[in-house]
N, C-alpha and C positions, 0 to 999 in steps of 0.2 A: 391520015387520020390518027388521033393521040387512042390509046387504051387504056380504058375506063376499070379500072376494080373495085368491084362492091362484094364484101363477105361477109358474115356474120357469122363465122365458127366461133367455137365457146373459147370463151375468152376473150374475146374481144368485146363480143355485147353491144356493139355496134357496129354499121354501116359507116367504110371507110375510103374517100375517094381519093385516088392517086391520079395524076397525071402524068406521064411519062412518052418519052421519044417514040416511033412507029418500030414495031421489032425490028431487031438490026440494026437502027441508027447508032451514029457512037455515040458515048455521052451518055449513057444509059443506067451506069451506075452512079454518075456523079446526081442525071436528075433523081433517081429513088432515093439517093443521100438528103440531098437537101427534101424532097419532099415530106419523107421521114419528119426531118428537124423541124419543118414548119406545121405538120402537124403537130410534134409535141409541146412546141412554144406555142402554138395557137391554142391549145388547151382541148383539141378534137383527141387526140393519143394523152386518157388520164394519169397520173404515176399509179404504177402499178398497175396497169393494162398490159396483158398478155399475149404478145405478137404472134401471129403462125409463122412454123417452122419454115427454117429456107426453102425445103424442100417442095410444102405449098404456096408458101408466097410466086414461088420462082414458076411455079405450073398453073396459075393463076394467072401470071401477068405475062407469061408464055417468054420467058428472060431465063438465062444459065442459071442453074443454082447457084453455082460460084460468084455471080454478081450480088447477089443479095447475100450470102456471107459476107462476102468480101464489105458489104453495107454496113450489114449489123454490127461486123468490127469495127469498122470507124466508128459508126454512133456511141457500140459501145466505150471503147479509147476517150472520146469526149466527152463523155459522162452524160448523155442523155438516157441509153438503155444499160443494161445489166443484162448477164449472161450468166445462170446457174443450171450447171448439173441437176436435172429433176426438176427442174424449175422454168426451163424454156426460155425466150429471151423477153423481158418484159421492160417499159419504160419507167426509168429509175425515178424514185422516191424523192425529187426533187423542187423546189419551189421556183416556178419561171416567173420573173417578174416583167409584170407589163409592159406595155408596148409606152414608148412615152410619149405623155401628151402635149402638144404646146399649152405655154401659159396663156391666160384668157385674162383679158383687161377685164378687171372687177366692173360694173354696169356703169357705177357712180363717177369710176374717173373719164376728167376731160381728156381727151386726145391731146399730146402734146403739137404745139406746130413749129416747125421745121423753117428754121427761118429763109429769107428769102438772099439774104445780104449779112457780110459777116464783118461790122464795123472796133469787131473789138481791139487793143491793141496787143505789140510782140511778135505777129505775123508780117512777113514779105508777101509779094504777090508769086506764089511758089509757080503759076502759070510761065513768068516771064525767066524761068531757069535755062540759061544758055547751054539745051543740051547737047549741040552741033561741037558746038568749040570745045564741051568738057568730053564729049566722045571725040575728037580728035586730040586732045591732051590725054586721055585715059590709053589710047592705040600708042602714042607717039611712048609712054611712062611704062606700058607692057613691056613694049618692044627694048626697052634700055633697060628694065628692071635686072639689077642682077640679082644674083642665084641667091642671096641671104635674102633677099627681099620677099620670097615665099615661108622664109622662116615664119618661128614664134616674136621674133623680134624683142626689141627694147625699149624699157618702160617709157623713156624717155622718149619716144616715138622715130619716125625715119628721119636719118641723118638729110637727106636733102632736100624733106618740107622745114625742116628745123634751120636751115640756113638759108632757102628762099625767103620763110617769111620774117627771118633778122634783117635781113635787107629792106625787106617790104615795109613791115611796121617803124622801122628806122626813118625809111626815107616819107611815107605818109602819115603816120599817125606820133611821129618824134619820140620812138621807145629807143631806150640805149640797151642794145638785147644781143648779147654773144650767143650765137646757136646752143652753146655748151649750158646753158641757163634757159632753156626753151624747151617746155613738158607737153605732149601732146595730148589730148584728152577726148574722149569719147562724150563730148558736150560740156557745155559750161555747169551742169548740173554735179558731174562727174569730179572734174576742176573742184568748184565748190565744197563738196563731200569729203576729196582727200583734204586738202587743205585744213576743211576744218576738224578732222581726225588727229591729221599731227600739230594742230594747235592744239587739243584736248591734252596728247601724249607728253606736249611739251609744257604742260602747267597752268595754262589758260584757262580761264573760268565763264570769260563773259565775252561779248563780239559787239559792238555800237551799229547800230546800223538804221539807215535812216526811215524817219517815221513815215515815210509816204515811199511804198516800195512791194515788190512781189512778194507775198507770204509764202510761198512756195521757198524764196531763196531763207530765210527765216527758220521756215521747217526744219528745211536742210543743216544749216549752222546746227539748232536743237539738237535734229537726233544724232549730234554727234557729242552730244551732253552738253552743251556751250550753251549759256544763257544770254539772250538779247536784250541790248538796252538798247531804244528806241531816243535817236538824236535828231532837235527838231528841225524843219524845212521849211522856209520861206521863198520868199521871190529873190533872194540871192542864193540860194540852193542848200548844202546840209548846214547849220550852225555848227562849224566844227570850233570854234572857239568854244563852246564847252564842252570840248574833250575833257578839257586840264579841270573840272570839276567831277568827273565819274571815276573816282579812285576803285583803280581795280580791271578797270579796263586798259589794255594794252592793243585792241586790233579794233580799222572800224573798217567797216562794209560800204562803199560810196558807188555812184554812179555820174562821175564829176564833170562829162563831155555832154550826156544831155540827161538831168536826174528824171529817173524815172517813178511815177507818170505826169509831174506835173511841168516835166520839160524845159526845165529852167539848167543854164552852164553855172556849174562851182564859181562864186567873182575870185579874180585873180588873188584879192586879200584871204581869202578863207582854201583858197589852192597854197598859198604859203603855210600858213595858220597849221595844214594839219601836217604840211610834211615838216614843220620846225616843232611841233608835239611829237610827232615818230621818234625825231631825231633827239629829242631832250629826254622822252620819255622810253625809248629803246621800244617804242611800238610798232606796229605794224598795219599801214593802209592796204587795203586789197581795192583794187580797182576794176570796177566792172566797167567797161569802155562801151556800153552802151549806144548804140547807133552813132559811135563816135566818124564812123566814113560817111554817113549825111549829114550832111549840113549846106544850108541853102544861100543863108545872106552875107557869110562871110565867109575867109580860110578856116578848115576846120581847125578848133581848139586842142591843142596838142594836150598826148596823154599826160597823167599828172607824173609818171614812172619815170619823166623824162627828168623832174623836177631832184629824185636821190633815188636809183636803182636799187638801193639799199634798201629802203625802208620801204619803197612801194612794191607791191605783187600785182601785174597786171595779166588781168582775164579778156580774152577777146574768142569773138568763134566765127563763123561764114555762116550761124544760123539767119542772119539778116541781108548778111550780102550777095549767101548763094542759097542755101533753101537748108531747112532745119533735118532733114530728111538725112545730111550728111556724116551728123555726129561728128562733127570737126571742132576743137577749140584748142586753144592754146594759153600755157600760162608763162608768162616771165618771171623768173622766181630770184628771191634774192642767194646771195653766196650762200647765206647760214641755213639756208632753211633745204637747200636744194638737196640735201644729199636722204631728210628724211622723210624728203614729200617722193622723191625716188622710190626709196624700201617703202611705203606704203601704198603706191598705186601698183606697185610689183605686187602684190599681196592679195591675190583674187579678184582685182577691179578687173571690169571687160576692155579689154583691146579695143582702139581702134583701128579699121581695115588699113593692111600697109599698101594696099593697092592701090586707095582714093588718096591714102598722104601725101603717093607717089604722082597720082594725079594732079592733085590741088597744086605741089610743088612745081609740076611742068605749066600749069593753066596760070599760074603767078611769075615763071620765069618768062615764059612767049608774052607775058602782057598781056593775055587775055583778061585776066582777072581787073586789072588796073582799066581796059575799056568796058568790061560787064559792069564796075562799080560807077563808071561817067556815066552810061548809058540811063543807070536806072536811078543814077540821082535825079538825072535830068527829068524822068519820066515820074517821078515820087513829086521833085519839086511842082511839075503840072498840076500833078494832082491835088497837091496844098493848094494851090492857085487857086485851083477849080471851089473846092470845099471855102475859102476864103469867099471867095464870088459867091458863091451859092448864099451864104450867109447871111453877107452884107446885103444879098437883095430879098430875100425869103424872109429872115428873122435879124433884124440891124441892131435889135436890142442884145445881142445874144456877142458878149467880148470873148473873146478868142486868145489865146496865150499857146506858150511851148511852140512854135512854130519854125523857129529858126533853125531847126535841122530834125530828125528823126521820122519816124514813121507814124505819128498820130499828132493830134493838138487837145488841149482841153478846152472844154466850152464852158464859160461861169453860167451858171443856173441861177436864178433867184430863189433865195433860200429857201427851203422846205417843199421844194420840188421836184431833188432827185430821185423820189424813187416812182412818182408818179410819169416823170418824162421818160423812163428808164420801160415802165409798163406801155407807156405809148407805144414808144421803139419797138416794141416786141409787136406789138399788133400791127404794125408796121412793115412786119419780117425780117425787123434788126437786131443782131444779134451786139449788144454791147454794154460796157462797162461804166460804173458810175465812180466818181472819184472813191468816194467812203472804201467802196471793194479793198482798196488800196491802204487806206490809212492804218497805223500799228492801234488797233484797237486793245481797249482797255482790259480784257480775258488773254491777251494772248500769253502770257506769263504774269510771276508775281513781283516783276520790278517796278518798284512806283517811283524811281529817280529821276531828274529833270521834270521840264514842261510839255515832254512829247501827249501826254494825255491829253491834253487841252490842246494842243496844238490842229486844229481843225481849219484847213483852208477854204471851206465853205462849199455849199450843191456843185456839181460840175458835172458834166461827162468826160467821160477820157474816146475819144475817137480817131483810132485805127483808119488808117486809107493806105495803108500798102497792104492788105489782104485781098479787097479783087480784083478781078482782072479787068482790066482797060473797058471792055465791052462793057461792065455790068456796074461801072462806077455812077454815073449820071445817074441810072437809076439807083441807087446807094442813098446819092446825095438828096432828090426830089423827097425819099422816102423819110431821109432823117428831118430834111426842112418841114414835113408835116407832121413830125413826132413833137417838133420843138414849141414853148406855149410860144403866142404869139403876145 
């Protein structure tokens, strides 16, 4: 049985119920401690309430005097009660603030719904992440790691993912990359930020980047003070032949292997075109190699880097190939730049893990990596297939583009009805994107140069199919063929 105390000596002014262990139990001052505290935050024990002396407390609840000293002290030390000469122990003068409430959805708002299928694009299907083989390269990468390899390590990241993946990107995606010129990065986000910091530091004012493209990559350029000039995109991918009219600008931003979102390859004339402006104009192309390891109907297009090392900066990362979750990416940098893109990711940027480099480096050298990336083109390309089919027999009016390698396609809309196909979608339980999302709209700065303004490729959606998983695609696809008009 617990024992019950109710007293009303003066001072107190009220009836006060404790609950406490059976005489004798241990634990006995810790429960009168806390019981204490939950009375005076419950607001039962007022400030300035009057406690009885150890002496009665302690013959009251039939407990050691010295326990309830021993009480009072603490409470007092925390600052709940106070302890004066002549004055007794009383609970301190304090303001307890309430208990907290959860927030209440206002009456008027709708409940959001959670969608059912997540057709948007830039996501893998993170489900199909090979993680048998990458825990046997992560065991096999421990066990060899040597002793520096628990260090703080170097900006330039671990020496033997940096010469795996010179080999790697050499022999599949055609980069001409000496380990020694090979930046490790904590995301392509990362990548991105420094680069464009020591392009700020080195005199650079403005960055070209194409008008149908992630405004996230955009921002970033921004808030390193760099102004964006938006270069326009067609069905042969960035118009880089007017570079040579944006006086001012020295660097562009591309995505030349599959542009992203409207999935069209850089034509070989406009792959020349910007790397003989680099090279006349001493600029600088930064290459985002974009789901440049899928590609379905032919050899994949080799990187433009392969075209002058020199002028081109190439960014790649395993967020597509192996799961975003890893913070993995890499930059190939040219000679001049390398030593102050160095001293600036030294300089408070987050490390990334030397354990996973050391991983990724073994899971690339055994060829794991080289069969996880067959495997799942193979099983991406399906999926295109599937979405293709669905299409042609569901909605035939509905043309279809970007298809020949990446992880989404876009669907042409007839005009003035992407936003209302887009709210289908949702009621639908699809979660996805509309071209517009994408395009460099007219607020996003104050440069009104070229015809990227107007440059508008018309309604579309942009739809993602390497985000679910195998099981949950058919029903994906049923959901978006009845979002679609007919």
């Amino acid at each position: 049985m617990e024992d019950s105390w109710a007293t009303s000596q003066a001072g107190l002014g009220a009836d006060l119920h404790l609950d406490l262990p059976e005489r004798g139990a241990a634990g006995v001052g810790a429960a009168l401690i806390r019981s204490l505290r939950d009375a005076v935050r419950g607001g039962r024990l007022a400030p300035g309430t009057r406690l009885p002396s150890s002496r009665s407390l302690a013959a009251d609840l039939g407990i050691a005097r010295n326990t309830v000293a021993d009480a009072y002290g603490e409470l007092v030390a925390e600052g709940w009660l106070t302890a004066r000469q002549g004055s007794g122990t009383r609970v301190a003068a304090r303001v307890v603030p309430p208990e907290p409430t959860p927030p209440r959805t206002p009456p008027t708002a709708e409940p959001r719904r959670r969608p059912t299928y997540d057709l948007r694009p830039g996501s893998p299907d993170v489900s199909s992440f090979p993680r048998a083989a990458w825990l046997s390269a992560a065991r096999r990468a421990l066990t060899a790691a040597p002793h520096d390899a628990f260090a703080y390590g170097d900006a330039s990241g671990r020496p033997e993912l940096r010469r795996a993946l010179a080999d790697y990107l050499a022999r599949a995606r055609g980069v001409r990359a000496d380990p020694e010129r090979i930046v490790i990065c904590a995301g392509f986000k990362q990548g991105l930020a420094v680069l464009s910091r020591v392009l700020r530091a080195a005199g650079e004012r403005e960055v070209a980047v194409e008008s149908y493209g992630p405004g996230l990559h955009r921002n970033i350029v921004r808030r390193a003070g760099l102004r964006t000039v938006p270069l326009p995109v067609d069905e042969r991918g960035a118009r880089t032949d007017e570079l040579a009219g944006l006086t001012g600008v020295r660097t562009v931003l591309l995505t030349p292997a599959h542009q992203f979102p409207t999935g069209v390859s850089l034509h070989p004339d406009r792959r020349a075109a910007v790397v003989d402006w680099a090279s006349r104009t001493g600029g600088l192309v930064v290459e985002d190699d974009y789901d440049g390891e899928f590609r379905y109907d032919r050899n994949p297009v080799g990187a433009l880097q392969g075209l002058d090392p020199e002028r081109v900066l190439y960014l790649g990362t395993s967020s597509k190939s192996l799961a975003p979750v890893l913070r993995l990416a890499w930059m190939v940098v040219p000679g001049h730049l390398l030593d102050e893109l160095l001293a600036a990711k030294g300089t408070g940027e987050w490390p990334t893990g030397g354990l996973d480099q050391l991983t990724l480096a073994e899971f690339i050298d055994s060829g794991a990596y080289d069969r996880h990336v067959r495997g799942m083109r193979l099983r991406y390309r399906r999926r295109r297939d599937q979405l293709v089919a669905a299409l042609a027999e569901h909605a035939p009016q509905v043309r279809v583009r970007g298809i020949a390698a990446g992880l989404h396609a876009v669907l042409e809309l007839p005009p003035g009805t992407e936003q209302s196909v887009l709210q289908g979608a949702a009621w639908q339980g699809l979660a996805m994107d509309g071209l517009a999302r994408f395009r460099y709209a007219a607020d996003d700065d104050d440069d009104v140069r070229g015809d990227a303004r107007g440059d508008v490729l018309g309604d579309a959606l942009v739809v993602g199919y390497g985000t679910p998983p195998d099981h949950a695609f058919s029903g994906a696809l049923e959901a978006l063929c009845r979002a679609l008009p007919i």
